[in-house]
C-alpha positions in Angstrom: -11.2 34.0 -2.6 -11.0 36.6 -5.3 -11.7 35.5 -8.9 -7.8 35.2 -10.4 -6.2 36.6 -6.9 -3.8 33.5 -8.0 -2.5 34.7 -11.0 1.1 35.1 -11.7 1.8 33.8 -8.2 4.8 31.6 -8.2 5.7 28.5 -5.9 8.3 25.9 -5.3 6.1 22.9 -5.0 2.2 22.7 -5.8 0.6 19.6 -4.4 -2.7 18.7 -5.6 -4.8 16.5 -3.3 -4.6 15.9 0.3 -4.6 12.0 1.1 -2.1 11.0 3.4 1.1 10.7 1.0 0.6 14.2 -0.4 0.3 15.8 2.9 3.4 14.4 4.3 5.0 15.6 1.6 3.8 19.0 1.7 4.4 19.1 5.1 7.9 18.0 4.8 8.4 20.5 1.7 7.4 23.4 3.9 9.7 22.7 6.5 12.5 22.1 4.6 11.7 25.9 3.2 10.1 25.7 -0.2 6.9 27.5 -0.5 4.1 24.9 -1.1 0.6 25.5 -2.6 -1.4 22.5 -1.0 -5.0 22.4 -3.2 -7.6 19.8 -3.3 -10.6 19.7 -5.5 -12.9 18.1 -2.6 -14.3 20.9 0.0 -12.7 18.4 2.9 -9.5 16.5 3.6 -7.9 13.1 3.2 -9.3 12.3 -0.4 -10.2 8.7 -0.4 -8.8 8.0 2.9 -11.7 11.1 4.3 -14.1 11.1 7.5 -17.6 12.4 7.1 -20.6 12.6 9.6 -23.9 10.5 8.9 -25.2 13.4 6.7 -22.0 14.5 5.3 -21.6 11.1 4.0 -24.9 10.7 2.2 -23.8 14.1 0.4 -20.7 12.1 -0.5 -22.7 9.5 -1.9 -24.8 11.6 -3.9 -22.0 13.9 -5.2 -20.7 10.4 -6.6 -23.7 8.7 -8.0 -22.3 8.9 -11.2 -18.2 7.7 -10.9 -16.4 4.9 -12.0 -16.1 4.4 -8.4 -19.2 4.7 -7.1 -22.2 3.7 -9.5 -24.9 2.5 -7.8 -25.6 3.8 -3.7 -28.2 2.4 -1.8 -29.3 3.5 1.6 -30.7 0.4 3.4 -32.6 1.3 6.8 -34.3 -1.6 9.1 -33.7 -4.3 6.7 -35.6 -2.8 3.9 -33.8 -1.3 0.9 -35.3 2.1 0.1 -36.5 2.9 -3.4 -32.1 2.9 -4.7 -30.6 4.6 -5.5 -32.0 6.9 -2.5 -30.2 9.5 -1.4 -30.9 11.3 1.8 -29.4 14.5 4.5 -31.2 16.0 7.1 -31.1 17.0 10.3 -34.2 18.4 12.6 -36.9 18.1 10.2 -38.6 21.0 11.5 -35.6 23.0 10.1 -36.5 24.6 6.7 -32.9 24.3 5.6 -32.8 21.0 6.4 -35.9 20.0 4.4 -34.7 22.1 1.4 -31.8 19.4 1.5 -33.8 16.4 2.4 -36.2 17.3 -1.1 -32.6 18.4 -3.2 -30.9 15.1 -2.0 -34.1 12.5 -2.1 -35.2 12.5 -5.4 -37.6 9.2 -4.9 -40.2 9.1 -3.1 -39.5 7.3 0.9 -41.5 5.9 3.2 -43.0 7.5 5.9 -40.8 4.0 8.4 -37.8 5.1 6.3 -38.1 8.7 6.5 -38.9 8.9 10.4 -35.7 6.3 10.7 -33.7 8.3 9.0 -34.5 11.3 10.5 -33.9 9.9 14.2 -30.6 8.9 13.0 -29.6 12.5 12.0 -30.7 14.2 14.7 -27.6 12.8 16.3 -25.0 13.4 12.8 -22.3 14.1 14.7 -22.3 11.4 17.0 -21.2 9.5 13.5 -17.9 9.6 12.1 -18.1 7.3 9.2 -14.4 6.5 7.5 -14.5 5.8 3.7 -11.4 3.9 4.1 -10.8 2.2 7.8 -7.4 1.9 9.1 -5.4 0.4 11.4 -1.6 1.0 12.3 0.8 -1.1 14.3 1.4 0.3 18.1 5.3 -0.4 17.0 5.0 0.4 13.0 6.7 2.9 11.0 3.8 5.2 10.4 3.4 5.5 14.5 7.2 6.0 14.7 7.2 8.6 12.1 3.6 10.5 14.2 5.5 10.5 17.5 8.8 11.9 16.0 6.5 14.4 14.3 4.4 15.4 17.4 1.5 14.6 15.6 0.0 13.4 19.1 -1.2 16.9 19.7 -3.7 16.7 16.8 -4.5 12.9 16.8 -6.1 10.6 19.1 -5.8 7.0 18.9 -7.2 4.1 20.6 -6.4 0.5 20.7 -8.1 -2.3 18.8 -9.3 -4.6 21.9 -10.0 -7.6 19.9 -9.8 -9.5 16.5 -12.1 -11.9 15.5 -11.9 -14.5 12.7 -15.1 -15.3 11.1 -14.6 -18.7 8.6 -16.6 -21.9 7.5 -20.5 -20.3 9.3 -18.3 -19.9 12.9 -16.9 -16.3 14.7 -14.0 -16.9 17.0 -12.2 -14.6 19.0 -8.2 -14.8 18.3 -6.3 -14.3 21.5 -3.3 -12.1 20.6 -1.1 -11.5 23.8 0.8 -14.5 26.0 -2.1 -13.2 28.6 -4.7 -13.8 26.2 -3.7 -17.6 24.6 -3.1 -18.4 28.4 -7.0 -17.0 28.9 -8.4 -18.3 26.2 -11.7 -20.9 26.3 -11.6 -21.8 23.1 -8.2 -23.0 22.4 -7.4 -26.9 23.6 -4.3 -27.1 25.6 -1.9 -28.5 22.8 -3.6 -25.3 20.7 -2.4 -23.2 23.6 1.2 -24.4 22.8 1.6 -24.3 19.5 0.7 -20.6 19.4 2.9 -20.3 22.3 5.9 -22.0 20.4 5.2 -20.0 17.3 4.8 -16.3 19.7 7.9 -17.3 21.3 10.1 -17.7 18.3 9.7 -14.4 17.3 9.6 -12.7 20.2 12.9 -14.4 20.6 15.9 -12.7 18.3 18.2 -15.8 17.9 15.3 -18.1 17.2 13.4 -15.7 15.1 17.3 -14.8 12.9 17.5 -19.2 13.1 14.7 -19.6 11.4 14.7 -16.8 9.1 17.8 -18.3 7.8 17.0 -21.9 7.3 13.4 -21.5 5.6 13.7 -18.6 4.3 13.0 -20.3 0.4 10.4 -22.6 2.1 6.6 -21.0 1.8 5.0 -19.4 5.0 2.2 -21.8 5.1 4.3 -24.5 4.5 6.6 -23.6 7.7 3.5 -23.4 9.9 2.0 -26.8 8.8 5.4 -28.6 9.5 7.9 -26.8 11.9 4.9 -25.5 14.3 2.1 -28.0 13.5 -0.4 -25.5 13.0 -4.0 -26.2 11.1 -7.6 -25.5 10.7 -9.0 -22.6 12.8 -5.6 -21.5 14.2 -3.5 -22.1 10.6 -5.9 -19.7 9.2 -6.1 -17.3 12.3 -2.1 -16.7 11.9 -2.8 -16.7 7.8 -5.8 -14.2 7.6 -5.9 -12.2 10.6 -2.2 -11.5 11.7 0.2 -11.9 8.8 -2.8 -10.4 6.4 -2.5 -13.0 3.9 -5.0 -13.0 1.2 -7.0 -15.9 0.2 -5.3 -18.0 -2.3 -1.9 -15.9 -2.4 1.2 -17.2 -1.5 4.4 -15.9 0.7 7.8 -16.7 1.8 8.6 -17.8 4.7 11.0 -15.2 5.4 8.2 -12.6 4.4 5.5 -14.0 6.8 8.2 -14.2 9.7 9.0 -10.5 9.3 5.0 -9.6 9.4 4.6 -11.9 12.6 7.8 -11.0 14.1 6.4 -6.8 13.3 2.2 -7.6 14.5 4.2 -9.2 18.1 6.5 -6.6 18.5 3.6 -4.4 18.6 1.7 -6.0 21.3 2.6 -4.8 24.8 3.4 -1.2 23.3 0.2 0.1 24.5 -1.6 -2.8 26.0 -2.5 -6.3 24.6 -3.6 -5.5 21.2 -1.5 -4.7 18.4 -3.1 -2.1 16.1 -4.1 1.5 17.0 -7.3 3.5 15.0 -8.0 6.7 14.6 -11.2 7.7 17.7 -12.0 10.5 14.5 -10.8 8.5 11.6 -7.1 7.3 10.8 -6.2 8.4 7.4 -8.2 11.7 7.2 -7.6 13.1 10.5 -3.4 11.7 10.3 -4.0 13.9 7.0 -5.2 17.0 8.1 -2.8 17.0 10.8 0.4 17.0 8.7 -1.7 19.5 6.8 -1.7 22.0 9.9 2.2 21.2 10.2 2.8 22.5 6.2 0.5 25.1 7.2 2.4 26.4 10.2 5.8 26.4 8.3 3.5 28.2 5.8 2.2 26.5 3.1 -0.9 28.1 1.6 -3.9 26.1 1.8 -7.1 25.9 -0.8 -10.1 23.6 -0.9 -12.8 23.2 -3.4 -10.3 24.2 -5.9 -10.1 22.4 -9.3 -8.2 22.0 -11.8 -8.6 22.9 -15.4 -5.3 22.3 -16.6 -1.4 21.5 -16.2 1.5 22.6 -18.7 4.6 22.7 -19.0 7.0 25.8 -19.7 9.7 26.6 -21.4 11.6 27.5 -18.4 11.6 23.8 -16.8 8.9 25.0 -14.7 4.9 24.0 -14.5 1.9 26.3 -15.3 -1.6 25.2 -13.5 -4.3 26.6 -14.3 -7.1 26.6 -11.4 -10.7 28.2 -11.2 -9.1 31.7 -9.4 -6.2 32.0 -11.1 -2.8 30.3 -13.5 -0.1 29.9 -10.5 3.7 28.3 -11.7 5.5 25.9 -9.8 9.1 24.2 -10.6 7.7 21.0 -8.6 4.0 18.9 -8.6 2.9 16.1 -6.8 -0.5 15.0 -7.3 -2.7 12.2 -6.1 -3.1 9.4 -8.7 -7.0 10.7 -8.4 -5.7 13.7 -10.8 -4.8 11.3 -13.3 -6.8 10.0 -16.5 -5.8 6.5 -15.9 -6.0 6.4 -11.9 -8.8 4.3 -11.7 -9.4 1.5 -15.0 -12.6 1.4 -16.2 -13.0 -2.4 -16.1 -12.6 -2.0 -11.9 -15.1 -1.3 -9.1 -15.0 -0.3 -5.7 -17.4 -1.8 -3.5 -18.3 -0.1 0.1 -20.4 -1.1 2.4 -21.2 0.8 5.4 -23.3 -1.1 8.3 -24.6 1.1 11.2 -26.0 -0.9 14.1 -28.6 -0.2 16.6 -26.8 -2.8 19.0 -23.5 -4.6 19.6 -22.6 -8.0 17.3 -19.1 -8.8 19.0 -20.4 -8.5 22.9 -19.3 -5.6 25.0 -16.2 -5.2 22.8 -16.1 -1.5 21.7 -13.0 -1.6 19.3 -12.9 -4.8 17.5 -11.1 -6.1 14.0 -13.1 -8.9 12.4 -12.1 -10.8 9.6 -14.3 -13.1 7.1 -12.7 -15.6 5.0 -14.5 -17.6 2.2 -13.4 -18.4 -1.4 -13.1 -15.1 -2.6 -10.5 -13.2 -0.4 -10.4 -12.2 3.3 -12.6 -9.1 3.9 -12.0 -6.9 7.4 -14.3 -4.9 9.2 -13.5 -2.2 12.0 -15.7 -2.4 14.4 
């Protein structure tokens, strides 16, 4: 784009950033009419929620070596930590280009072990599609609701979660989920078998599930499964941690923790067994881009690797923003906390860790949700 060719121009709504709640929004301005500028600073979609190949997210990395949000990165390869923070993107290492990269993105020196395993692992970059922020959705939830009334099928592909494991006191258990599964299951006694059973059926079950609702509704969650259903250790915290999503140490309603279990079964059957769907090219990013193409289509105007310098307000009730090609005016903006001062507080960190195995953990399980649960919180991976 031409240096200023934005200048003067004039629309209804500019939306700066392109995670998921700004691009539903854009999408939904566009359609309804208004003429949308859509711009994010980042040359990709889905700001913190986006999807990058092995090498792409090593450029990441770098790019953020320095933020609040990212302060140290350390690249860990065959149980040795490189020289951190090391930084490294290549592809063939024959290719020139590739080691210009390599040299511009490795500043300290690797090891000939590290260097060759690296390099075997980028020859096949995009076979990786590395999330910075995994997500699930429920096969009955509101978001898929909202995709299929949208037709956002024809840009998305999902698959289902097969599994959820719950990892707790040095153990890993497998948590059936489906009638088929507690029925199945090896690791449950028999009087397990029916407690889960009793619990599944009560919310399947509207007049039981509305019965309950409305006698413990002031009684907490954990409290209701300890007493009414009998439920403790392994399977107490299964239900807890890994399908009402209750964080270590916090505390919920009864009526709250119903509604979640009563939403997670509802879901299972949908699709298959399992109750959660994933993104086969990332969730949030690619759910992202896709209501990007739909603001797009009803003709929203679309710029990336834009920033922005500065936004002011006029004396017409209207918004001037000034970007690198150009001042545009808009009566509307919506912005991604990101594009705030105080988004992120400087006293909190975001940790990320990224594991890429040569080999399965969980068995033959392809799509799996495990959850670990000590002291500190409850902590899932997607695997």
């Amino acid at each position: 784009m031409v240096s200023n060719e934005l200048d003067g121009m004039q629309f209804d709504v500019v939306v700066l950033g392109t995670g998921l709640e700004e691009s539903i929004i854009a999408s939904e301005a566009a359609a309804g009419g208004k003429s949308v500028l859509h711009v994010d600073r980042n040359p990709y979609y889905g700001g913190s929620n986006a999807c990058f190949s092995l090498s792409k997210m090593l450029e990441w990395a770098f790019c953020h070596r320095n933020c609040c949000q990212t302060p140290s990165v350390e690249v860990l390869v065959g149980g040795q930590l490189t020289d951190a923070p090391t930084f490294v993107i290549s592809g063939e290492a024959s290719d020139q280009h590739d080691m210009d990269t390599l040299q511009r993105l490795a500043p300290f020196e690797l090891s000939p072990e590290t260097t060759e395993k690296l390099q075997a692992m980028l020859k096949n970059d995009r076979s990786y599609m590395i999330e910075l922020v995994p997500k699930v959705v429920f096969c009955r939830g509101e978001l898929t609701e909202m995709l299929i009334s949208c037709e956002i099928g024809e840009y998305v592909q999902f698959k289902g979660v097969a599994h959820s494991y719950l990892a707790h006191n040095g153990t890993i258990e497998r948590i059936p989920e489906s009638k088929e599964d507690i029925f199945a299951s090896t690791s449950l006694s028999l009087i397990e078998k029916r407690k889960l059973m009793r619990l599944m059926t009560m919310v399947s079950d509207n007049t039981l599930y509305t019965h309950i609702l409305d006698k413990y509704s002031d009684t907490q969650f954990t409290q209701l499964l300890q007493d009414k259903f009998k439920l403790s250790g392994m399977l107490l915290d299964a239900v807890l941690y890994l399908i009402v999503r209750v964080n270590r140490g916090d505390t919920i309603s009864s009526r709250e923790g119903c509604e979640r279990l009563h939403k997670y079964v509802k879901s299972i059957g949908r699709y298959g067994r399992m109750a959660y769907l994933c993104g086969m090219y990332g969730g949030g990013s690619e759910i992202s881009q896709s209501f990007c193409r739909l603001c797009a289509v009803s003709g929203g105007t679309y710029i990336l690797n834009e920033k922005v310098a500065a936004i002011e307000s006029t004396a017409e009730n209207e918004f001037s923003v000034v970007l690198d090609h150009g001042t545009v005016r808009a009566k509307q903006i919506v912005m991604s906390p990101d594009y705030t001062s105080t988004a992120v507080p400087k006293d909190q960190i975001v940790s990320r860790a990224i594991c890429i195995l040569d080999n399965t953990c969980l068995g033959d399980d392809t799509t799996a949700l495990a959850s670990y649960v000590d002291d500190s919180g409850v902590v899932s991976l997607l695997y």
